[in-house]
PLY file of the C-alpha trace (Angstrom):
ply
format ascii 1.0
element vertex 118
property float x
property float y
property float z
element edge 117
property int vertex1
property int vertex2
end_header
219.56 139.07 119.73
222.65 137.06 121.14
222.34 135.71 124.99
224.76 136.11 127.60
223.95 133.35 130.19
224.91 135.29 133.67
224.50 131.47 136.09
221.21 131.68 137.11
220.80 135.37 138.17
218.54 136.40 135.23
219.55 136.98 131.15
221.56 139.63 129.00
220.48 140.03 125.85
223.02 141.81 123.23
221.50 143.69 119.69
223.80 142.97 116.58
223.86 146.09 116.23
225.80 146.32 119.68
228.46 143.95 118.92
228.67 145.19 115.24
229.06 148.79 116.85
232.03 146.31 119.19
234.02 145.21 116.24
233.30 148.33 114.47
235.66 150.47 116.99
238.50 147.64 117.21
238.98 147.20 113.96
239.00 151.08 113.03
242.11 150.97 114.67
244.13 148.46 111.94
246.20 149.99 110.16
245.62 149.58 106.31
241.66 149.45 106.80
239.99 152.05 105.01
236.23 150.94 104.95
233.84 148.72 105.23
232.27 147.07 102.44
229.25 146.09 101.33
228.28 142.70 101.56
226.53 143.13 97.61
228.96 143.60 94.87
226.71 146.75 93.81
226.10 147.94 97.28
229.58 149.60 96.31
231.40 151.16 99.73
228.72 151.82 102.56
231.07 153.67 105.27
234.47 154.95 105.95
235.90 153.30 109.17
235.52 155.35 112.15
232.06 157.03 111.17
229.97 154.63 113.58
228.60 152.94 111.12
228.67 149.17 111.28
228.02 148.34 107.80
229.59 145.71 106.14
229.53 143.32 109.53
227.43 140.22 109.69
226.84 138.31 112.44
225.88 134.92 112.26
224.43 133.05 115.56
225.30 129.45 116.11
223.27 126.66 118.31
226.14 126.54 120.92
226.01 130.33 121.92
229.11 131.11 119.77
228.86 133.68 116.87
231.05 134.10 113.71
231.53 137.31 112.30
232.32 138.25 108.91
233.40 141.69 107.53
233.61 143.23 104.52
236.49 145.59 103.65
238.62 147.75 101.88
242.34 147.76 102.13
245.07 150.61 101.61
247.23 150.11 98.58
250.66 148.59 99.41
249.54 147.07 102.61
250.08 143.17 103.28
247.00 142.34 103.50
247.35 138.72 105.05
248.96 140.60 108.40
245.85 143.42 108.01
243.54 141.03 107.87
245.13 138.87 110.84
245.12 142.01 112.76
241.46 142.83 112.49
240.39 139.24 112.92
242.31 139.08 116.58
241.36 142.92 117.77
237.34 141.75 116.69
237.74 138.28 118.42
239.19 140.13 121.42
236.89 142.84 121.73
233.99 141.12 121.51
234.67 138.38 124.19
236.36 140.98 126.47
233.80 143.54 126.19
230.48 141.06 125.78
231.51 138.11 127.10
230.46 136.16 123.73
232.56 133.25 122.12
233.78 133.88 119.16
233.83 130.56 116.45
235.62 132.63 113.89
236.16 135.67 111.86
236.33 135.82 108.48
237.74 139.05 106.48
236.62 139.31 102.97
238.32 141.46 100.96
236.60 143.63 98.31
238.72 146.03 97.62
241.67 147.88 97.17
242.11 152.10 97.79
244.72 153.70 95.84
245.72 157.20 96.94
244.85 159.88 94.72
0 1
1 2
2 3
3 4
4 5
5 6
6 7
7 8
8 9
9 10
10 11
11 12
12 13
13 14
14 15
15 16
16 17
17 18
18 19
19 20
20 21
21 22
22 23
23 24
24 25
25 26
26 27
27 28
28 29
29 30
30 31
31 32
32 33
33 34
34 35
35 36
36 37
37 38
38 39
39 40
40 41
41 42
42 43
43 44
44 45
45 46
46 47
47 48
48 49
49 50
50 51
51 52
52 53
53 54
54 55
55 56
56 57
57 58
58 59
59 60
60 61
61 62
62 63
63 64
64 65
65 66
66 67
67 68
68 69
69 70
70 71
71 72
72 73
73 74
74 75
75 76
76 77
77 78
78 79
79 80
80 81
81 82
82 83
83 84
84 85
85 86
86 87
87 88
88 89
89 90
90 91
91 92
92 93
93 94
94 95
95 96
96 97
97 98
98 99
99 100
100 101
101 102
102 103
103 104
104 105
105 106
106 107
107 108
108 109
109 110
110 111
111 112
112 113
113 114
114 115
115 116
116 117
């Protein structure tokens, strides 16, 4: 559970599974995401963006009250992936300070794969 500090007037308390549900719907958005990714290299693809599923999102908590997020995803073939990536990093970052009120230290985007069409 992350804590929202709300000056005095009692807590918030925010699930990861709330703010991984957050970044979930801004990134599904990006064009050139196709999926998230498992974290595991045999945990193979876990869900196709835009099924609710916040798999392949971490959240890590930090001493200060800000949180990193990393997630784990597949790419479109052809697609720059720097800019995709640089894309889904701001839309989480915004998201999740606009619609939480969190800080966000960083996002990183790890790359696992690559979806060719068929």
């Amino acid at each position: 559970m992350t804590l929202i500090d709300t000056s005095g007037m009692g807590r918030v308390s925010v699930a990861d599974d709330v703010i991984a549900g957050v970044v979930s719907q801004a990134v599904v958005e990006c064009y050139g995401l196709v999926a998230m990714a498992s974290k595991r290299l045999l945990g193979g693809i876990s869900a196709k963006l835009g099924e609710g599923q916040a798999r392949g999102i971490y959240i890590v908590r930090h001493d200060d009250g800000t949180i990193t997020l990393d997630l784990h995803v597949v790419v479109a073939y052809g697609v720059r992936i720097p800019e995709v990536a640089r894309t889904a990093m701001e839309r989480a970052k915004i998201a999740v300070e606009n619609q939480l009120g969190l800080t966000v230290r960083e996002v990183n985007i790890n790359v696992h794969g690559i979806k060719i069409p068929e």
